[in-house]
C-alpha positions as CSV (number, residue, x, y, z in Angstrom):
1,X,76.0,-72.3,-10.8
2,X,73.6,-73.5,-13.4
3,X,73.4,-72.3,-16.9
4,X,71.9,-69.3,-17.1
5,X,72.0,-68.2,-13.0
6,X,73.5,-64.5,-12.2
7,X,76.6,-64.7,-9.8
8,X,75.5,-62.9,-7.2
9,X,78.0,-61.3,-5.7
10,X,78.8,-61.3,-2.0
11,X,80.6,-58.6,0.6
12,X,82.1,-59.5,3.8
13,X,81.6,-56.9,6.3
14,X,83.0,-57.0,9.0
15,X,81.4,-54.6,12.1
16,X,78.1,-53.8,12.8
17,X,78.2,-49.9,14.1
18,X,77.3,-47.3,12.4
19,X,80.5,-47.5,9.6
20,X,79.2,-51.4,8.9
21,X,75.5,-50.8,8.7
22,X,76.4,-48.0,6.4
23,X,78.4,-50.1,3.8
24,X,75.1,-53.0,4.5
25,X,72.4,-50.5,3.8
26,X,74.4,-49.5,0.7
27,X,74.5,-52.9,-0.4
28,X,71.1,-53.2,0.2
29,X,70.2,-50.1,-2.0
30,X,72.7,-51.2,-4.3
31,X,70.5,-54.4,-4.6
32,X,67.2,-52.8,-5.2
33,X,68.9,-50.4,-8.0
34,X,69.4,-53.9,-9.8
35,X,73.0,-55.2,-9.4
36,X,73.4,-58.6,-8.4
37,X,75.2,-57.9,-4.9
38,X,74.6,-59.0,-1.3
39,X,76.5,-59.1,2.0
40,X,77.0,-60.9,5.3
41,X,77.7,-58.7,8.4
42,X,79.5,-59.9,11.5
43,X,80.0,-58.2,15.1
44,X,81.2,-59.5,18.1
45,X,79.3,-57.8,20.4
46,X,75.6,-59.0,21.0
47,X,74.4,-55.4,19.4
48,X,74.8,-53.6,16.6
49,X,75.5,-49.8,16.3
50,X,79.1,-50.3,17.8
51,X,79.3,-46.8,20.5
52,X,75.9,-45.7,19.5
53,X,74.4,-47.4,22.3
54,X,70.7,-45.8,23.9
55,X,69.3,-47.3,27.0
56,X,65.7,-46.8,27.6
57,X,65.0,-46.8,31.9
58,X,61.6,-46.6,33.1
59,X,61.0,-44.0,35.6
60,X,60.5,-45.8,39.4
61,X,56.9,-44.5,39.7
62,X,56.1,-45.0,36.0
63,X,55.5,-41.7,35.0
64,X,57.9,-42.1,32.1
65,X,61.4,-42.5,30.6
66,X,64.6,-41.9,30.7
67,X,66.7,-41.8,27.3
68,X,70.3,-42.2,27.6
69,X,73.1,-42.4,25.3
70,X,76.1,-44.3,26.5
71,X,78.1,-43.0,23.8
72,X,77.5,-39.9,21.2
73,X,74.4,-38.4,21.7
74,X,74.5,-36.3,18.5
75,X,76.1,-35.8,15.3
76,X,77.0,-32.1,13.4
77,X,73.4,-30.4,11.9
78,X,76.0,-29.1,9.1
79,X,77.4,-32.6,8.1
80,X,74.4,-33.9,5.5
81,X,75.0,-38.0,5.4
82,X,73.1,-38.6,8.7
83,X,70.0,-36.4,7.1
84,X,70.4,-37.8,4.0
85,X,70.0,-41.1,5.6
86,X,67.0,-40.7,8.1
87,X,65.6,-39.2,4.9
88,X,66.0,-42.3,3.5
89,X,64.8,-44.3,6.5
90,X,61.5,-42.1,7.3
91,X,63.1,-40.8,10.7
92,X,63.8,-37.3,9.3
93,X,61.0,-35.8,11.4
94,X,62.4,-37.5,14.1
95,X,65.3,-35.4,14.4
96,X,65.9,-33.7,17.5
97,X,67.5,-30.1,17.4
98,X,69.1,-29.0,21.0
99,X,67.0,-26.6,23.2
100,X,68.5,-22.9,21.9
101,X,66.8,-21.0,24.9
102,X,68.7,-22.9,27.4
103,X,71.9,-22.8,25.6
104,X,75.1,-22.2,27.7
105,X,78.3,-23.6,28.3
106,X,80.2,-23.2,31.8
107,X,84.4,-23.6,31.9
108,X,86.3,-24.8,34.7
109,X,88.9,-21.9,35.8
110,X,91.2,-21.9,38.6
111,X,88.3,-24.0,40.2
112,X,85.1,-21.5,39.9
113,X,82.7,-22.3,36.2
114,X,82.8,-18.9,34.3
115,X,80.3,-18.9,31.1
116,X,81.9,-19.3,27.8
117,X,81.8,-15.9,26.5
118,X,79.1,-15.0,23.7
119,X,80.8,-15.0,20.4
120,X,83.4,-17.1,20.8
121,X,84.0,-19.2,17.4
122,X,85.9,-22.3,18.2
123,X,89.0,-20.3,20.5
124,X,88.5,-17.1,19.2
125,X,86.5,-14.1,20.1
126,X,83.9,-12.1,17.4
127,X,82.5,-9.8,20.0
128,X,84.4,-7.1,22.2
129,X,82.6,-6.9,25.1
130,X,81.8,-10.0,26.4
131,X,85.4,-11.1,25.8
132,X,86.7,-8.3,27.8
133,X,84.5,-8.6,30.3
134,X,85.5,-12.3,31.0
135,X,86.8,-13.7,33.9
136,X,87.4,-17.2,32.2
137,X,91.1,-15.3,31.1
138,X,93.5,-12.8,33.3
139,X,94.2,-9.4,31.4
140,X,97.7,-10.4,29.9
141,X,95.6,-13.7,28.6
142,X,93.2,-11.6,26.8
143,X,96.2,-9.1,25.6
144,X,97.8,-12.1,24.3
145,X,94.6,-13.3,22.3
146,X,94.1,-10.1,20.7
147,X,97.6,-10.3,19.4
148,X,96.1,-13.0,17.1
149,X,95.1,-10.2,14.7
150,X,98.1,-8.4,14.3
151,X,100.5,-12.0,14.3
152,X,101.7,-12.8,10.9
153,X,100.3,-16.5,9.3
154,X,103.1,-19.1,9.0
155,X,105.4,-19.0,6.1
156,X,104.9,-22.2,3.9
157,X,107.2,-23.8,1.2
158,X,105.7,-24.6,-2.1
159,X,104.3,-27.9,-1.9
160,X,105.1,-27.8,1.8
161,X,102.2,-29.9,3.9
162,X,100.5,-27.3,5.9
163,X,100.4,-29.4,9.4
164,X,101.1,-28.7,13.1
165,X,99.8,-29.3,16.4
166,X,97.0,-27.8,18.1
167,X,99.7,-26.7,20.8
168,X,101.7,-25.2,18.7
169,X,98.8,-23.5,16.6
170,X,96.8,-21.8,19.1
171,X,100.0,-21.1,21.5
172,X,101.7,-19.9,18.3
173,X,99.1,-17.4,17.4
174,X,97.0,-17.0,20.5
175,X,98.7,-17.9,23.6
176,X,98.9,-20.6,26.4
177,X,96.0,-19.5,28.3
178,X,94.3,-19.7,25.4
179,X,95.2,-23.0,24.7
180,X,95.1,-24.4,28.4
181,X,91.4,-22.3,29.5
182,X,89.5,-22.6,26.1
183,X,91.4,-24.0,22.9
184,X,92.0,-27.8,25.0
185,X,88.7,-28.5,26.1
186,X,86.8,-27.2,23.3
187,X,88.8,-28.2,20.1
188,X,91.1,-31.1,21.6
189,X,88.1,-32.8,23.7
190,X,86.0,-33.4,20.7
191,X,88.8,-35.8,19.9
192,X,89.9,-36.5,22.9
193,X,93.3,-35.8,22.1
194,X,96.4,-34.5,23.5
195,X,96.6,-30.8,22.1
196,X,100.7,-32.0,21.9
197,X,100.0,-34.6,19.3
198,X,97.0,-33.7,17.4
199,X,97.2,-33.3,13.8
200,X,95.0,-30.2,12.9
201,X,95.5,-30.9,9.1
202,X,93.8,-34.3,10.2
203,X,91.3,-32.9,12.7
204,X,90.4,-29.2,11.4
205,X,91.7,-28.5,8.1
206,X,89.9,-25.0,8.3
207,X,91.8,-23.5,11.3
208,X,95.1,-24.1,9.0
209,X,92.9,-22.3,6.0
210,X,91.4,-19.7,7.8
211,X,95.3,-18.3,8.9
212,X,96.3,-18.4,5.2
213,X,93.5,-17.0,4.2
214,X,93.0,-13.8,6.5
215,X,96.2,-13.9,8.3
216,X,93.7,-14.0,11.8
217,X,91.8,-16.5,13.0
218,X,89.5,-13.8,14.6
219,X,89.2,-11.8,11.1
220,X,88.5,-15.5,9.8
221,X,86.4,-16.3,12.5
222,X,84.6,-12.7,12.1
223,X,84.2,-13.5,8.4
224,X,82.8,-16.9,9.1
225,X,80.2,-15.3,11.6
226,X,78.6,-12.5,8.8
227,X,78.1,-15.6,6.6
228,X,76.3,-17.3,8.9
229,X,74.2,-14.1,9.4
230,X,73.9,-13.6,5.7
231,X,72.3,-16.8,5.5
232,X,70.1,-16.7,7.8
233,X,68.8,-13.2,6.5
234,X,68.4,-14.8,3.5
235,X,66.8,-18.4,4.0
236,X,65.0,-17.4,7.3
237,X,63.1,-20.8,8.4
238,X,60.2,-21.2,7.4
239,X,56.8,-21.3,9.6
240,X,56.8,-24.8,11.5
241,X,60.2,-25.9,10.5
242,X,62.6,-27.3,13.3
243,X,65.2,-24.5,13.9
244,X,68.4,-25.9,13.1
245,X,71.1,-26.4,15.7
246,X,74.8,-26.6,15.3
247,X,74.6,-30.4,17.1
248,X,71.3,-33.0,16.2
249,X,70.2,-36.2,17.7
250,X,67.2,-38.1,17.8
251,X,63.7,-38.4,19.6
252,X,64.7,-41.9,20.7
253,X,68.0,-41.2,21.4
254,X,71.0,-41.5,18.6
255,X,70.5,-45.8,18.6
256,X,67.0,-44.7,16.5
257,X,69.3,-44.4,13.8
258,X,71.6,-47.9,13.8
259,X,68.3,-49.7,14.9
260,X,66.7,-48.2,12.0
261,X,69.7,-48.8,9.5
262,X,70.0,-52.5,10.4
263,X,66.7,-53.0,9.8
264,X,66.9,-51.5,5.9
265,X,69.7,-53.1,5.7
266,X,68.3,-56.6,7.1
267,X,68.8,-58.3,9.6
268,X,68.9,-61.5,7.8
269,X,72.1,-61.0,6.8
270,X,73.6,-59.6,10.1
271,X,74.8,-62.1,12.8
272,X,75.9,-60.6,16.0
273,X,78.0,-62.4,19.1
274,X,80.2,-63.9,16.3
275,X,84.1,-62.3,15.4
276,X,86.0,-62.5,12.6
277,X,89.5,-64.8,13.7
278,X,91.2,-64.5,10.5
279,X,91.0,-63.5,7.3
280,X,92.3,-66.0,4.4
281,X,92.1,-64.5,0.2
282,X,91.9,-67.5,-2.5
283,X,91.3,-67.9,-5.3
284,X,91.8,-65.1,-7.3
285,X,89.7,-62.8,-5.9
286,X,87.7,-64.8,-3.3
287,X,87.6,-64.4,0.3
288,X,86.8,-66.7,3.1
289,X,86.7,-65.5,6.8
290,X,86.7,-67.8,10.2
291,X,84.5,-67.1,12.8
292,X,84.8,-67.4,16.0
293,X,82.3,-70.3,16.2
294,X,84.7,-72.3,14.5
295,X,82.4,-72.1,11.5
296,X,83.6,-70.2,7.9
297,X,82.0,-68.0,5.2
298,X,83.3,-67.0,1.9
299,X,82.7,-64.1,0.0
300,X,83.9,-61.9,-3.4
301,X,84.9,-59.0,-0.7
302,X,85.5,-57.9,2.4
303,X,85.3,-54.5,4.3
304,X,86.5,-54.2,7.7
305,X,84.6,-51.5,9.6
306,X,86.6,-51.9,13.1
307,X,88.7,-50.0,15.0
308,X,92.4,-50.0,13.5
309,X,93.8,-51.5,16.6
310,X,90.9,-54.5,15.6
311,X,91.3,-54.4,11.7
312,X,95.5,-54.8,12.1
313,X,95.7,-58.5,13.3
314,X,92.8,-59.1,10.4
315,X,95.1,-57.6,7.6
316,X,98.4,-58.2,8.7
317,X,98.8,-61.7,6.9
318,X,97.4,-60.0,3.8
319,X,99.6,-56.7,3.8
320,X,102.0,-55.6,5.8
321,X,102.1,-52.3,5.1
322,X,98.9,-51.5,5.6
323,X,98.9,-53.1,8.9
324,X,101.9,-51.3,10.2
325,X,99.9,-48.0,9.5
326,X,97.1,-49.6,11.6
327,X,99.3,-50.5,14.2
328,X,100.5,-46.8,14.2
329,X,96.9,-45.4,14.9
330,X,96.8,-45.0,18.5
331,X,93.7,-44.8,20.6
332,X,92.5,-44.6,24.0
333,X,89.7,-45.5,26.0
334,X,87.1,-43.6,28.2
335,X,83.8,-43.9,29.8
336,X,80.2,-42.4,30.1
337,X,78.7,-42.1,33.5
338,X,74.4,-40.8,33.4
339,X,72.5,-40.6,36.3
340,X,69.1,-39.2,37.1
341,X,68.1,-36.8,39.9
342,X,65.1,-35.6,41.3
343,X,64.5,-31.9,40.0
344,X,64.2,-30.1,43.4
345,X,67.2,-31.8,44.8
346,X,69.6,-30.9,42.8
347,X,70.4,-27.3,43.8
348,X,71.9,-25.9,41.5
349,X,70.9,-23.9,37.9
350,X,70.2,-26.3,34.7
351,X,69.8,-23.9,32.3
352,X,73.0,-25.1,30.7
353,X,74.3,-27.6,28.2
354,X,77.0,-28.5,30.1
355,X,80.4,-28.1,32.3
356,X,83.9,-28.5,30.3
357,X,86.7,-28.9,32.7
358,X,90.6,-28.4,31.3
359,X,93.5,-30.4,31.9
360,X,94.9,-27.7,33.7
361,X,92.3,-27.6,36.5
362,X,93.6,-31.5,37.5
363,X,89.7,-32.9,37.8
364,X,89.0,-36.6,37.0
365,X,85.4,-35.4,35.4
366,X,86.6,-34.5,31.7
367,X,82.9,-32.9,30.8
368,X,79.8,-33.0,32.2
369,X,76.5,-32.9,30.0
370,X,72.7,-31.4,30.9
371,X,71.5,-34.0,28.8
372,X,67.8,-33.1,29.8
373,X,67.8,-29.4,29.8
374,X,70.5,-30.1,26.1
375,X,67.7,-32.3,24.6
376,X,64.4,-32.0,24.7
377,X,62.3,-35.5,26.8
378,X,65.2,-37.2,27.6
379,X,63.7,-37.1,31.4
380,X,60.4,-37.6,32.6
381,X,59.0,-34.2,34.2
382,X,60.4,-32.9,37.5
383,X,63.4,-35.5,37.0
384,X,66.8,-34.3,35.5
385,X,69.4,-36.7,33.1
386,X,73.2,-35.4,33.9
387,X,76.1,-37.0,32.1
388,X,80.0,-37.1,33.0
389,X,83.0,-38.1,30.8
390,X,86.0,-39.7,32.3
391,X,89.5,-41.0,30.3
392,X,91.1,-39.3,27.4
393,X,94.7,-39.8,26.5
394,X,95.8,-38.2,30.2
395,X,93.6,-40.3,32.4
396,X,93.7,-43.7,31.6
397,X,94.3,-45.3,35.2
398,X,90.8,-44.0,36.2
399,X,89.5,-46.6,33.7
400,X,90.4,-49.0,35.9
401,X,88.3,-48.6,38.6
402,X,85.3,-50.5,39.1
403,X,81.9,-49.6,38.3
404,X,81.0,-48.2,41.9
405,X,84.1,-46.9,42.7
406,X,83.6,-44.4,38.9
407,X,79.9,-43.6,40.2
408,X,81.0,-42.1,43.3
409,X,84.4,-40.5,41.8
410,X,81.7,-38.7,39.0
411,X,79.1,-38.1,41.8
412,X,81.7,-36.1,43.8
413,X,83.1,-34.3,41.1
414,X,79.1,-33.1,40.4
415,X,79.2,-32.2,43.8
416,X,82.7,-30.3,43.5
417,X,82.4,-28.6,40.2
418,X,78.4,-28.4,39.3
419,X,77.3,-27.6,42.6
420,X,74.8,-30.6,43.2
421,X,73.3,-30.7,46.5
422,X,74.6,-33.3,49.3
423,X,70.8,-34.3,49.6
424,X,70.8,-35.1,45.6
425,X,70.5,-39.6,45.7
426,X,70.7,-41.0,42.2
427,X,67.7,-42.4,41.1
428,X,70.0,-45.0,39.3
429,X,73.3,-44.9,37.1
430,X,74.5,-46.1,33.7
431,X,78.0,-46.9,33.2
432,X,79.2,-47.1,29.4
433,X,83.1,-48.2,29.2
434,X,84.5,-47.5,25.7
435,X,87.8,-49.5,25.3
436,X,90.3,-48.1,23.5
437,X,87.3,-46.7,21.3
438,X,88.9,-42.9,20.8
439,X,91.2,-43.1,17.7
440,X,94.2,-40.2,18.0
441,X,94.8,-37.9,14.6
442,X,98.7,-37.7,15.2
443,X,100.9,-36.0,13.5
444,X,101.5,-38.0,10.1
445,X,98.0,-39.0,10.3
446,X,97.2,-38.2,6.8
447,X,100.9,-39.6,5.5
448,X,99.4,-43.0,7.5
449,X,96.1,-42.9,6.0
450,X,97.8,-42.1,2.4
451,X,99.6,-45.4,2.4
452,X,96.7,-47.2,3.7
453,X,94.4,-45.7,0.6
454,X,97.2,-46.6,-1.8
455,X,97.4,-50.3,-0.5
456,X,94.2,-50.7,-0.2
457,X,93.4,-49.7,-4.0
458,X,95.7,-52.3,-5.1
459,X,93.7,-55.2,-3.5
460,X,91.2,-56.6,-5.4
461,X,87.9,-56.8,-3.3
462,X,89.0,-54.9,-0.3
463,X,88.4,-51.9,1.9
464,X,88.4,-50.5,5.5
465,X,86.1,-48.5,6.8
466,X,85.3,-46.9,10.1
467,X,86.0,-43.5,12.3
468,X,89.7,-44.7,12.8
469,X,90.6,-42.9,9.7
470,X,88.5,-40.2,7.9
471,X,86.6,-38.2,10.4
472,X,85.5,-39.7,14.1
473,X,81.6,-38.0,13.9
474,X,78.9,-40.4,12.6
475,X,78.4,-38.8,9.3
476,X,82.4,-39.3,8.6
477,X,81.5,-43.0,10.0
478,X,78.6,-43.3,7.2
479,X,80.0,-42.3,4.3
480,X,83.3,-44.3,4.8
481,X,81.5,-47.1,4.9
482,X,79.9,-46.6,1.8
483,X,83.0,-45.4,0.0
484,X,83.8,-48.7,1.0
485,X,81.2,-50.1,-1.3
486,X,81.6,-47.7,-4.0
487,X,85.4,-49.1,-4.3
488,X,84.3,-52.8,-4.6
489,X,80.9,-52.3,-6.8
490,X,83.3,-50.4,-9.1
491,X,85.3,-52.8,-9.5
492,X,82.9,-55.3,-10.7
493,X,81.8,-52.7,-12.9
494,X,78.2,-51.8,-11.0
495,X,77.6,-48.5,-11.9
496,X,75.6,-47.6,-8.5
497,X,75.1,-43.7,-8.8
498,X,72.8,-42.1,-5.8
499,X,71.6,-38.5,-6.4
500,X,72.5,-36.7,-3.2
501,X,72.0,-33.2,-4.4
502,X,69.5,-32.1,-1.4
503,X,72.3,-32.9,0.8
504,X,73.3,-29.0,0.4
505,X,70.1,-28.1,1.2
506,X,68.3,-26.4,4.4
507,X,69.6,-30.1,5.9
């Protein structure tokens, strides 16, 4: 460096979905603000955005487009960092809130769909009648659910960690048909998790708060509901404004977002169909990373947004300890199957969002989603989008199957459980496999994450980042990645402060 250059200061990042192009289009912001900092992104794959993955498919006859997202096709209206960003990009309008009028969710039981019950809150009912009028549960279920509001909270020790599984929670308070008919599929399928293993202080914090608090999950869950009245009485929308959703995507699908991230971001600076082999610190605080081209780069820092099971091999020769905890994360894998029908062969009633099938009912289809009655234009007119999940912790072996042989296995469960006409022919079908892409919130997921926080603050240069850890939605994804940066820009002393106080605004 001649006299009188700036250092400019480089980050290794290393992943491109949406955790990686987070921590780059922080850098990137970072740079504008006036600090002397850049990066270098790497991902294996030949695309960026990691699971956010859309696929655009002509209609045959041209008359318009499918949109289809191979893995999440939303993120939580109530989390703010994916607003806050599109914000930022000039895609906020393009936010797409779920059809409300068509809004309805069907549950597998004992082999015939029953409608979720109105005012159910998570697993637990707010309104009498539709709850007793249910046949999702038999009578001793429903007897056994009511005792929730009468069962005394769990007795804590001072300083004691407030943890358990979602088995033992909702059987604890509310039953096993609670648990097995509603509490599983709803609450453990977000994760796709075994309900035996899931950490709820890892996974939802509030369920363990609401019991404290009221002693009831329904008086919690009752208390929850007139706030969300309250608020609405009180900041009704105004004329023309989207109505807001509990779930968002976007008009293009959720891959509008990555696309539009790695372009802020720039692509310049992103190289894709390249990995990361190793990992090698020198020189005080420099980095230098092989690729997989046989080709290096060296950097002041490094953040590795991959999966744990991806990160450990990465950090094992620079701390043990932290890749023992990665090595303890486990994860599984699962798949996405879409397929487009003809409207009037279908034969059955799409005013739904979806089908949720429970472990108990033995199905290979996990969930099936309406994704064109769910989100407004993601099928031409006259054509409907369906979409089936397959995998989870319990089902692994069906991942194994080819790409035919999962078409026809999710075609006859459509058949089976949906109701879909024999005469209904695909018009085509996407197959998204996501290996090992589902991290599991154990129990002593926070203990694990603790030590890997610790370590990590004591490494110069260096953080991890991704949905392996902190949260598995996209926003959780987003802002890890850019507490990523946060850690290494204060380090150097860059005093990057964003104002992020509409985030607790309308969106």
């Amino acid at each position: 460096m001649l006299d009188g250059e700036v250092e400019v200061k480089r980050i290794l990042i290393i992943g491109g979905g949406v955790a990686g192009l987070g921590a780059a289009y922080k850098v990137t912001r970072a740079a504008s603000g006036g600090h002397d900092v850049e990066f270098a992104l790497f991902e294996k794959d030949p695309r960026l955005g990691g699971k956010i993955c859309t696929e655009i498919v002509p209609e045959p006859s041209g008359e318009g487009k499918f949109i289809v997202d191979g893995g999440p096709d939303c993120f939580l209206t109530e989390k703010p960092a994916c607003h806050r960003i599109a914000k930022l990009l000039g895609i906020f309008d393009d936010e797409l809130p779920t059809d409300e009028s068509r809004k309805r969710t069907w549950i597998l039981s004992r082999g015939k769909l029953h409608q979720m019950p109105d005012g159910i809150f998570m697993f637990a009912p707010t309104k009498f009648l539709p709850f007793a009028t249910t046949g999702l549960f038999s009578w001793s279920g429903k007897i056994r659910m009511a005792m929730d509001l009468f069962t005394p909270p769990k007795k804590l020790n001072p300083g004691e960690l407030n943890d358990e599984t979602l088995e033992s929670f909702v059987v604890r308070r509310m039953g096993r048909e609670c648990l097995d008919r509603l509490a599983e599929p709803l609450v453990g399928g977000v994760h796709a998790s075994e309900s035996s293993k899931m950490s709820l202080a890892a996974t939802f914090p509030r369920l363990l708060e609401m019991e404290q608090t009221y002693g009831s999950l329904t008086k919690g869950f009752l208390a929850a509901r007139r706030k969300v009245e309250e608020m609405r009485r009180k900041y009704p929308p105004k004329p023309g404004q989207k109505p807001r959703t509990f779930f968002t995507s976007f008009l293009g699908g959720m891959q509008e977002l990555t696309d539009r991230m790695a372009d802020a971001a720039g692509r310049e600076k992103i190289r894709t169909g390249v990995a990361v082999t190793a990992l090698r610190q020198a020189h005080g605080r420099a980095w230098s990373a092989s690729l997989s081209d046989g080709s290096r780069v060296d950097g002041d820092a490094v953040i590795i947004a991959t999966e744990s099971w991806a990160a450990e091999p990465l950090v094992r020769p620079q701390d043990e300890v932290i890749a023992d905890a990665l090595a303890s994360i486990p994860a599984s894998s699962s798949a996405t199957i879409s397929m487009a029908f003809n409207e009037n062969e279908v034969g059955f009633d799409l005013n739904a969002f979806g089908v949720l099938c429970p472990l108990v009912e033995r199905r290979a289809l996990m969930a099936a989603t309406y994704s064109s009655t769910k989100w407004p234009g993601r099928a031409p007119p006259r054509k409907v989008l369906l979409r089936g999940f397959v995998g989870g912790p319990h089902n692994q072996e069906i991942l194994k199957r080819s790409d035919e042989e999962l078409i026809q296995t999710v075609l006859s469960e459509f058949h089976d459980i949906l109701g879909l006409s024999s005469d209904a022919k695909p018009l085509f079908a996407r197959i998204f496999r996501w290996y090992l892409g589902m991290p599991q919130y154990t129990l002593g997921h926070l203990e694990r994450i603790g030590r890997i926080d610790d370590r990590c603050a004591q490494i110069p240069g260096f953080a991890i980042a991704g949905g392996s850890y902190r949260g598995v939605g996209i926003p959780h994804c987003i802002e890890s990645g850019e507490r990523a940066v946060t850690k290494i820009l204060g380090e150097w002393g860059m005093d990057f402060v964003e104002d992020h106080a509409e985030e607790n605004r309308y969106y």
